[in-house]
BALOBA-1460 file (C-alpha; in Angstrom, 3 decimals):
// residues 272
<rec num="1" residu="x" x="20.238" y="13.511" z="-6.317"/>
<rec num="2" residu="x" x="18.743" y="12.054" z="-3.161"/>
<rec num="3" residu="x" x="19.921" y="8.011" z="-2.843"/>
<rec num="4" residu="x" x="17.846" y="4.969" z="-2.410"/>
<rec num="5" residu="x" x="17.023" y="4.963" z="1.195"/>
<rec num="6" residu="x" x="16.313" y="1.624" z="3.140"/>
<rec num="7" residu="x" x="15.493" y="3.564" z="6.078"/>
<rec num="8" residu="x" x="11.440" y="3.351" z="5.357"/>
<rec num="9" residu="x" x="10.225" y="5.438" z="7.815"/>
<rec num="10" residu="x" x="12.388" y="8.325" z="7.366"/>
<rec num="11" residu="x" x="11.512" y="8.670" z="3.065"/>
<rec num="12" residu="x" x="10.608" y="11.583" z="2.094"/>
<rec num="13" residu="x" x="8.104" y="11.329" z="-0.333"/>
<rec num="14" residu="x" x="6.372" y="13.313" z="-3.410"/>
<rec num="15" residu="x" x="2.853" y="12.297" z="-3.504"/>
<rec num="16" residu="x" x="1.270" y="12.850" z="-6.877"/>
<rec num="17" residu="x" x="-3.042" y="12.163" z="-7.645"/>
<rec num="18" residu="x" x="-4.429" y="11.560" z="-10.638"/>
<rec num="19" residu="x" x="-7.592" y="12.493" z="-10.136"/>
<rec num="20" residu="x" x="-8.663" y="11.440" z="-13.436"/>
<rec num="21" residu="x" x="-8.272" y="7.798" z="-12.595"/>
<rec num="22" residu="x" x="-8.634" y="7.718" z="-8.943"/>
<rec num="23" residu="x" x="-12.249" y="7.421" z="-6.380"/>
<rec num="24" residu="x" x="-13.239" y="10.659" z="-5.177"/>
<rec num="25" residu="x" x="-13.683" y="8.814" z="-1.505"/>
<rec num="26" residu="x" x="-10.238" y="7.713" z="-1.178"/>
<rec num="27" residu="x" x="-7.460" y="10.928" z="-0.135"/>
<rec num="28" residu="x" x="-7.967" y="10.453" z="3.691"/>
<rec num="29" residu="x" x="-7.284" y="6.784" z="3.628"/>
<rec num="30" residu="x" x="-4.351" y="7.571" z="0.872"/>
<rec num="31" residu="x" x="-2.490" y="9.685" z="2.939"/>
<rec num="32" residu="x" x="-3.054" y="7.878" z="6.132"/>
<rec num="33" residu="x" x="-1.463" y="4.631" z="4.100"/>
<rec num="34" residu="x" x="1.292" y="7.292" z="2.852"/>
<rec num="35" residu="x" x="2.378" y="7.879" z="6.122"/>
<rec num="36" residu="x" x="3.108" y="4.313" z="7.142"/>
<rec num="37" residu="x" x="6.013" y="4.609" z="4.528"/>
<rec num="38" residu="x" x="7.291" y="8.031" z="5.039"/>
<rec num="39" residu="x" x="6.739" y="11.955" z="4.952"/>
<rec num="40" residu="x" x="4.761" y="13.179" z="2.301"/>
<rec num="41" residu="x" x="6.590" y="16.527" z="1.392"/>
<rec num="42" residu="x" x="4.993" y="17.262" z="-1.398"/>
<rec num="43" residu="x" x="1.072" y="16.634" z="-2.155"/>
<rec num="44" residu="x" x="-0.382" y="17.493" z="-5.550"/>
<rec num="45" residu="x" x="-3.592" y="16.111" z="-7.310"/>
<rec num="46" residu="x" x="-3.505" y="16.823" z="-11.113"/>
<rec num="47" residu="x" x="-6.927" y="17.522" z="-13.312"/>
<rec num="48" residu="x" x="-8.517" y="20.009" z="-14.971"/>
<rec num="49" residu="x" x="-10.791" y="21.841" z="-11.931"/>
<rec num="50" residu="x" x="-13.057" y="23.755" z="-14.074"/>
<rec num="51" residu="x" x="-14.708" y="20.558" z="-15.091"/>
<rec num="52" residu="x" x="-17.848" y="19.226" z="-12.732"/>
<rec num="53" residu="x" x="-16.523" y="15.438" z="-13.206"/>
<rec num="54" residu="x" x="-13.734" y="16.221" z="-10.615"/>
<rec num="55" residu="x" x="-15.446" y="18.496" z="-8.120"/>
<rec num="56" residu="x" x="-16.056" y="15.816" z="-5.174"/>
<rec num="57" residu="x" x="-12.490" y="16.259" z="-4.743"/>
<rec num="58" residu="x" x="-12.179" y="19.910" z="-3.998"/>
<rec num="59" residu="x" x="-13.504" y="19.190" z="-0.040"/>
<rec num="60" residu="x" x="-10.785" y="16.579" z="1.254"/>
<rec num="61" residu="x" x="-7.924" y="18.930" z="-0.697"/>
<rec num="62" residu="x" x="-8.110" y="21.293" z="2.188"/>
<rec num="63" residu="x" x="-8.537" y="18.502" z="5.397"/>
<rec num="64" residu="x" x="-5.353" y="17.193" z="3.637"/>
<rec num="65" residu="x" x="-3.422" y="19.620" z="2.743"/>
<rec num="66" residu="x" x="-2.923" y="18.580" z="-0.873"/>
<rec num="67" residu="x" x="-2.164" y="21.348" z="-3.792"/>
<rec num="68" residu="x" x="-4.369" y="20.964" z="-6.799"/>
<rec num="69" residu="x" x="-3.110" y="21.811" z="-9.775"/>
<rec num="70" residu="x" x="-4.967" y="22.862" z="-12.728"/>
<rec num="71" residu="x" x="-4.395" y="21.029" z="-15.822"/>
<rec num="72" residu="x" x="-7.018" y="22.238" z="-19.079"/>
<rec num="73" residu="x" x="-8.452" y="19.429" z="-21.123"/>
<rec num="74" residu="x" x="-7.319" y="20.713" z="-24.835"/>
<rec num="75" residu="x" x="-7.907" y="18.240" z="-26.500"/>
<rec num="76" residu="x" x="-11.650" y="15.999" z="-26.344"/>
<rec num="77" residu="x" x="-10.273" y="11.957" z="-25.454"/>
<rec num="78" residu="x" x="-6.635" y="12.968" z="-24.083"/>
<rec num="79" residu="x" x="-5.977" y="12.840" z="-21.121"/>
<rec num="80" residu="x" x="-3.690" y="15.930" z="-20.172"/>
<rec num="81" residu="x" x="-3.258" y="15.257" z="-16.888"/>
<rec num="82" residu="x" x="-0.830" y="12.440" z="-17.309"/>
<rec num="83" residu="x" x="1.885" y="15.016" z="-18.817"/>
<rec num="84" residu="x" x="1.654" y="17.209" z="-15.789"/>
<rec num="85" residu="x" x="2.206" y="14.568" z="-13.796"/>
<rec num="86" residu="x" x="5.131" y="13.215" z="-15.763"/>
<rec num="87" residu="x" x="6.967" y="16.588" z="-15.909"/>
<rec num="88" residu="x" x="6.630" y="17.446" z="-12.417"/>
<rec num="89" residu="x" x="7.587" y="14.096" z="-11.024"/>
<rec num="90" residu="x" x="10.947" y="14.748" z="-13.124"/>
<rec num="91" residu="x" x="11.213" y="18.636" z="-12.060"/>
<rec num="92" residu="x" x="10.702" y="17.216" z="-8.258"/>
<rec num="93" residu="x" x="13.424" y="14.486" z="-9.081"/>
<rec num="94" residu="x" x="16.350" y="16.510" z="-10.544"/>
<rec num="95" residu="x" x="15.474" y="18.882" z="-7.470"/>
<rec num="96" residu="x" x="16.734" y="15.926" z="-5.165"/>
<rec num="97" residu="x" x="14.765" y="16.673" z="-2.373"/>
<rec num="98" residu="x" x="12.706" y="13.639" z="-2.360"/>
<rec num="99" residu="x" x="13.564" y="9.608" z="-1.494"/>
<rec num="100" residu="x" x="10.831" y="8.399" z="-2.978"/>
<rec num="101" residu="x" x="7.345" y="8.836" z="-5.216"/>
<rec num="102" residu="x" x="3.482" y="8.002" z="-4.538"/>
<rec num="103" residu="x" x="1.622" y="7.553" z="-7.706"/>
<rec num="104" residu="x" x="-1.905" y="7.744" z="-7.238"/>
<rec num="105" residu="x" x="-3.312" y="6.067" z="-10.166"/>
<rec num="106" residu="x" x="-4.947" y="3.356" z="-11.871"/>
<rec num="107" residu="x" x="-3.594" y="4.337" z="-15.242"/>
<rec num="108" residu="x" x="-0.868" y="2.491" z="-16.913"/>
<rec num="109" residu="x" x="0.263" y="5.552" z="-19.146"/>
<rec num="110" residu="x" x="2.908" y="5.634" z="-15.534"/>
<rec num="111" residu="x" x="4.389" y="2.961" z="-16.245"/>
<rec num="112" residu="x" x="7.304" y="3.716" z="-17.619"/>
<rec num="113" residu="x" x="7.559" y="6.937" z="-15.384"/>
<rec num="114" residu="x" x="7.711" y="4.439" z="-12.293"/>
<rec num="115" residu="x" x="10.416" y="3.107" z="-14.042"/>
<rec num="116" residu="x" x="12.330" y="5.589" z="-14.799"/>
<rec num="117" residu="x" x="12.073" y="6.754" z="-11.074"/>
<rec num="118" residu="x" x="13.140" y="3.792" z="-9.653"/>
<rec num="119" residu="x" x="16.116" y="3.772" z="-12.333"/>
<rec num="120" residu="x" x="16.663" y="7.101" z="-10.699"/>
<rec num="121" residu="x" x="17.045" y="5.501" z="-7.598"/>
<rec num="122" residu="x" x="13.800" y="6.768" z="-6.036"/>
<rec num="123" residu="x" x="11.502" y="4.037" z="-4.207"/>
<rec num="124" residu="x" x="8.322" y="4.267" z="-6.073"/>
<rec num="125" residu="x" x="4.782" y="3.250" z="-4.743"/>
<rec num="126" residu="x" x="1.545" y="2.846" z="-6.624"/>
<rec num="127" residu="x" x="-1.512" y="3.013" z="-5.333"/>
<rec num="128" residu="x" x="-4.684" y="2.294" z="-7.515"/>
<rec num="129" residu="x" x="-7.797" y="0.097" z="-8.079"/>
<rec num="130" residu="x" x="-8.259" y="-3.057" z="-8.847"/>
<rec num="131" residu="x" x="-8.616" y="-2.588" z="-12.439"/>
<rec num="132" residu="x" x="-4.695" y="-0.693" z="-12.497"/>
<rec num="133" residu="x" x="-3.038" y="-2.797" z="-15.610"/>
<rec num="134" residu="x" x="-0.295" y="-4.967" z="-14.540"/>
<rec num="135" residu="x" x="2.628" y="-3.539" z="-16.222"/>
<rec num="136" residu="x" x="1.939" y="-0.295" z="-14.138"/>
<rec num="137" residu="x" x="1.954" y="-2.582" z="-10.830"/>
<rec num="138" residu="x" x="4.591" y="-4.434" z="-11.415"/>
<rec num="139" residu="x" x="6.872" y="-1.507" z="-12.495"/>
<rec num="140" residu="x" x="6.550" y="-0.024" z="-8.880"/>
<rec num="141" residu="x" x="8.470" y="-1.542" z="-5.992"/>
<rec num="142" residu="x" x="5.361" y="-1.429" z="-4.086"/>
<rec num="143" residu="x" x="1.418" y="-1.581" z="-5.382"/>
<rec num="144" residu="x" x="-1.301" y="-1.153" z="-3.270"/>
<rec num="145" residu="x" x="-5.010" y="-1.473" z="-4.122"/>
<rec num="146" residu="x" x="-7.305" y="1.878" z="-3.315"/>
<rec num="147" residu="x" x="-9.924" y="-0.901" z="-1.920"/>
<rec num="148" residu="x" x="-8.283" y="-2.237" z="0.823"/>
<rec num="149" residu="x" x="-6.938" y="0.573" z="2.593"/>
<rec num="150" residu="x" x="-10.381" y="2.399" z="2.098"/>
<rec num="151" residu="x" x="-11.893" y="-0.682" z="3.359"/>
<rec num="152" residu="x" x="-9.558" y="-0.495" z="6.595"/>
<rec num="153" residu="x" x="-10.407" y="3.499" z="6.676"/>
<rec num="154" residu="x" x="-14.189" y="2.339" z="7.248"/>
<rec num="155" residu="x" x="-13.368" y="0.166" z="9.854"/>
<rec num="156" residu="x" x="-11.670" y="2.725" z="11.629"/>
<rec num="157" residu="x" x="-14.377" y="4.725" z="11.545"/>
<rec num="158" residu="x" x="-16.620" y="2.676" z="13.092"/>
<rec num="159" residu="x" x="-14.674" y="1.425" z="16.015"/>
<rec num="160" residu="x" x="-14.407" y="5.327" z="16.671"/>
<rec num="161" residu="x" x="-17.935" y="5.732" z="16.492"/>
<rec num="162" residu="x" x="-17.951" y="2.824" z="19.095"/>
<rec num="163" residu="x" x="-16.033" y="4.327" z="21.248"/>
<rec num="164" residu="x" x="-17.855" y="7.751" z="21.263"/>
<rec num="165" residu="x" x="-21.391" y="5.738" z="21.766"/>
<rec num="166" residu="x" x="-19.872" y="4.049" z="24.568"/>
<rec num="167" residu="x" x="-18.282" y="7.432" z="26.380"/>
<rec num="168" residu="x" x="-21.882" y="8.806" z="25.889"/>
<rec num="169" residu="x" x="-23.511" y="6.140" z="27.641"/>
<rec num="170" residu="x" x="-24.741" y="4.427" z="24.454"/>
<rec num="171" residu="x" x="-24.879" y="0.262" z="24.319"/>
<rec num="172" residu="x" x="-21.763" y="-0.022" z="22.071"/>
<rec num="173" residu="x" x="-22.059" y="-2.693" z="19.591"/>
<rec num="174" residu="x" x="-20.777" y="-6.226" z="20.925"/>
<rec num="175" residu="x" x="-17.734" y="-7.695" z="19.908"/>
<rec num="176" residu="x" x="-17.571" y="-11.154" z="18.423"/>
<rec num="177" residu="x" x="-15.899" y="-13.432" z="20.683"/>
<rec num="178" residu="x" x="-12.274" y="-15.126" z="20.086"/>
<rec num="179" residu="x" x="-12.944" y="-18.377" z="18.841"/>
<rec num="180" residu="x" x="-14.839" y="-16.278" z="16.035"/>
<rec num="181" residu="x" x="-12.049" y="-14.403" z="14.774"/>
<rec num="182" residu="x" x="-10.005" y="-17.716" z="15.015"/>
<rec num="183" residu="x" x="-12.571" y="-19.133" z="12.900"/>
<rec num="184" residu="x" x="-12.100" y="-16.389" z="10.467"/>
<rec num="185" residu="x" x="-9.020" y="-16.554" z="9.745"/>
<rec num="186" residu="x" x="-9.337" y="-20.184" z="8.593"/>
<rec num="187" residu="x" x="-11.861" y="-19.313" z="6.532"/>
<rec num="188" residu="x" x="-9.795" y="-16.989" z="4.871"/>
<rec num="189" residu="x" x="-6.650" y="-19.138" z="4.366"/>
<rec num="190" residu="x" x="-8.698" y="-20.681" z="2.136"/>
<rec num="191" residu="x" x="-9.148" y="-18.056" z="0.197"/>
<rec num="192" residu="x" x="-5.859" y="-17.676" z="-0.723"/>
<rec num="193" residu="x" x="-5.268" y="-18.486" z="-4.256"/>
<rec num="194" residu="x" x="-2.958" y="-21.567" z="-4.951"/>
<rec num="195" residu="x" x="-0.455" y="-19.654" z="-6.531"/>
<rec num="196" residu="x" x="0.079" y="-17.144" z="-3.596"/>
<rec num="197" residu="x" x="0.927" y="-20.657" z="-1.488"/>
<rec num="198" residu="x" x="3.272" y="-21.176" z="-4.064"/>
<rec num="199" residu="x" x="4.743" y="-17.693" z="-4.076"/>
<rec num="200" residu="x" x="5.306" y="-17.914" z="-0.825"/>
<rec num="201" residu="x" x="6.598" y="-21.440" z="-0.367"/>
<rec num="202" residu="x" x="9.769" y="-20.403" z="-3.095"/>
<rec num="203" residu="x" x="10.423" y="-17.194" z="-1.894"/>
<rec num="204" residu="x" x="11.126" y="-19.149" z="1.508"/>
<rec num="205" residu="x" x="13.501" y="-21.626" z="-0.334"/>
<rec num="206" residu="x" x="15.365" y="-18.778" z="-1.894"/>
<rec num="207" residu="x" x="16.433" y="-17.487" z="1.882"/>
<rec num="208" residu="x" x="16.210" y="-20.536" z="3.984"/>
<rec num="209" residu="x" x="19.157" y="-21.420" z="5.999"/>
<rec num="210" residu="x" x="20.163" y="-24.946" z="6.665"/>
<rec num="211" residu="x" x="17.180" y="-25.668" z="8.946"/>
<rec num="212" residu="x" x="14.789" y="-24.874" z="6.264"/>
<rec num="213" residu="x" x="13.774" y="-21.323" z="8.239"/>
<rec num="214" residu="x" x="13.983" y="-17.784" z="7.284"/>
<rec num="215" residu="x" x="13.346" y="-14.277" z="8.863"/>
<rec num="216" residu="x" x="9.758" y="-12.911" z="8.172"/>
<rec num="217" residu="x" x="10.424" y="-9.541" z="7.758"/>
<rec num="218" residu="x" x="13.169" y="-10.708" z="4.917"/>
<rec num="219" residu="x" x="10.392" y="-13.036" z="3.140"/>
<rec num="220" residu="x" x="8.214" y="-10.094" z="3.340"/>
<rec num="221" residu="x" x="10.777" y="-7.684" z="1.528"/>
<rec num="222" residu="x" x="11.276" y="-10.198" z="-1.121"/>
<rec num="223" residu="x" x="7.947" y="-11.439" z="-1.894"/>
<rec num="224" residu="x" x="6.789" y="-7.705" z="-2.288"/>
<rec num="225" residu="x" x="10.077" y="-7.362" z="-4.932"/>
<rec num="226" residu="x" x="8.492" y="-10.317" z="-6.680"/>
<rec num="227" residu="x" x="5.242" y="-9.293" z="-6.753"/>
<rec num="228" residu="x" x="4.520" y="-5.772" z="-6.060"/>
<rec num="229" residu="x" x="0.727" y="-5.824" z="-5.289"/>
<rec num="230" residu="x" x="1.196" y="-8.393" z="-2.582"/>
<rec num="231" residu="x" x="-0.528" y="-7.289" z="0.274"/>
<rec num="232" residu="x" x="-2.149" y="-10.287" z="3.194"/>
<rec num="233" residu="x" x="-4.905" y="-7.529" z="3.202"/>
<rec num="234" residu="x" x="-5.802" y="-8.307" z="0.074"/>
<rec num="235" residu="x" x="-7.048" y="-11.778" z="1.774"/>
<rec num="236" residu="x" x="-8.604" y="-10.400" z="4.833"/>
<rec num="237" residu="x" x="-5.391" y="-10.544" z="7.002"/>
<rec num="238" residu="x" x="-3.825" y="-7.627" z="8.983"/>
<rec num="239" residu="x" x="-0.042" y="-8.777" z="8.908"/>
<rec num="240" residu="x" x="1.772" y="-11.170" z="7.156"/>
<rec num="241" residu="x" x="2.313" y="-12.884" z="10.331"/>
<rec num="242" residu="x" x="-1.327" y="-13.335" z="10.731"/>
<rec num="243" residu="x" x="-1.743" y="-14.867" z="6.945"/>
<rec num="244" residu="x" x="1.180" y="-17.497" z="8.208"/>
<rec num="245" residu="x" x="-0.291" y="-18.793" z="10.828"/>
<rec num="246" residu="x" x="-3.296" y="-19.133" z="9.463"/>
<rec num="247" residu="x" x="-1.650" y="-21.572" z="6.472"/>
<rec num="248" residu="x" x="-1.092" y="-25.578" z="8.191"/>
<rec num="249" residu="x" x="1.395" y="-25.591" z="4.994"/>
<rec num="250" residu="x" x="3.909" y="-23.194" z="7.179"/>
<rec num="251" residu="x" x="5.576" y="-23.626" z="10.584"/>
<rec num="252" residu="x" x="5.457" y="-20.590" z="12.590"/>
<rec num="253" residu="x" x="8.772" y="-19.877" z="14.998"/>
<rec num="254" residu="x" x="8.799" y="-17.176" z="17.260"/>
<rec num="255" residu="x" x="12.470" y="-16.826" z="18.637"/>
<rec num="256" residu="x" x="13.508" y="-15.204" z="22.038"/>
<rec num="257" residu="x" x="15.965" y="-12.225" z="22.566"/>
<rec num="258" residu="x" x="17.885" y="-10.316" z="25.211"/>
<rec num="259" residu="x" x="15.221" y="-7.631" z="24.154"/>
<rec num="260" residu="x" x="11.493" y="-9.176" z="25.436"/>
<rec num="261" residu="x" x="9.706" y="-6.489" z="23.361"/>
<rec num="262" residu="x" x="12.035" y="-8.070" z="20.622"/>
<rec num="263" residu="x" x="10.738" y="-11.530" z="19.250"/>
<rec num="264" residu="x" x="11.468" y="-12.089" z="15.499"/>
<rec num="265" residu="x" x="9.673" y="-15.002" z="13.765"/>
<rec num="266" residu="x" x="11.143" y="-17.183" z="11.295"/>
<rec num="267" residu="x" x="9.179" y="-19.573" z="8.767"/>
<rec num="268" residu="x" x="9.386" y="-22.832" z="7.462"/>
<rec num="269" residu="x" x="8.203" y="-24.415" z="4.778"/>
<rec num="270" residu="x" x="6.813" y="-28.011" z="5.624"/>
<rec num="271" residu="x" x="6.775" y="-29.381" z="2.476"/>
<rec num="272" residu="x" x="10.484" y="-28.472" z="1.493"/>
């Protein structure tokens, strides 16, 4: 069996859709989010495709390459589909092929088959709504909310659409100026619920070195392990980086190396 790989990029991963319990909207953002963490090597959406409930899916299946399998509804108020799921994610397991699993999914009937993966050794990542339960998101190492990522699909989208008016000869739509987005982003720090702050401010006193600073990507890693839908998206911020600077509680270090395309940045917790 394949073993826990920290090597993030290089996972390959088993990406399985529920498409009971996930928008119809969403598989082009999905796998574009996918791909930030790995190689999707396998790609199946589970659901019972004679029914007319699920048929807004059957278009994206093909521009993404992902296998549907067909899954009957036998029984009236069960949900089938989960079991599917379940046995193939352990079929693709014991086949050790895979470093990893994507459940697409806002059901918490997963639960305990993220946790069983990750006792497996297998990085496990949720992705769902809003609404997921939280003893499905916090049994993955990594939760991500459908909304966001479709959200910064959209946006994508349009700046394309810019750019294609513009290479036409079209007015392209203006940009807001600097100080705008600075403004912004203060806004939004505001937004950021208390207990985030406070998140935040321990998981820096559980690495800081004697100075009271500590390496961003490591605070990143372990404020995801403490709370796996943490995402600065979620509060209108791009990187964590961004969210940082954008909190007066938190000193901000950038530190030179021999490498100038190298500059990590540490953090620092005023109040400590």
């Amino acid at each position: 069996m394949s073993n826990h790989t920290t090597d993030l990029d290089n996972l390959r991963l088993a990406v399985l859709i529920d498409a009971d319990n996930a928008p119809r909207d969403c598989l082009k953002s999905v796998m574009e989010e996918v791909a930030i963490y790995g190689t999707p090597t396998v790609k199946r959406i589970y659901g019972d495709w004679t029914s007319p409930n699920i048929g807004g899916w059957k278009s994206s299946l093909l521009e993404n390459a992902v296998t549907p399998i067909q899954q009957y509804g036998y029984t009236t108020g069960k949900n089938s589909t989960d079991s599917a799921m379940i046995i193939d994610a352990m079929d693709i397991l014991y086949g050790g092929k895979t470093d990893g699993f994507v459940l697409v999914s806002s059901d918490s009937d997963f639960t305990r088959l993220a946790i069983r993966l990750r006792e497996a050794g297998m990085r496990v990542i949720g992705i769902g709504e809003r609404k997921t339960p939280n003893p499905f998101i916090v049994a993955c190492d990594k939760f991500i909310y459908i909304e966001v990522i479709r959200d910064r699909y959209k946006k994508e989208i349009k700046e394309e659409q810019a750019k294609t008016a513009a290479k036409n000869g079209k007015r392209p739509t203006p940009k807001s100026p600097a100080p705008v987005e600075k403004a912004t982003e203060k806004q939004g720090a505001k937004k950021i619920p208390e207990a985030i702050v406070e998140l935040i401010a321990d998981s820096i006193a559980d690495l800081a070195d004697d100075d009271g600073f500590t390496d961003m990507s490591n605070l990143g890693n372990l404020i995801i392990k403490k709370q796996p839908d943490f995402d600065p998206r979620n509060f209108g911020f791009g990187k964590l980086s961004s969210m940082m600077k954008a909190l007066s509680r938190f000193e901000v270090e950038v530190r030179p190396t021999n490498d100038p395309h190298v500059k990590p940045m540490y953090i620092r917790d005023k109040e400590a």
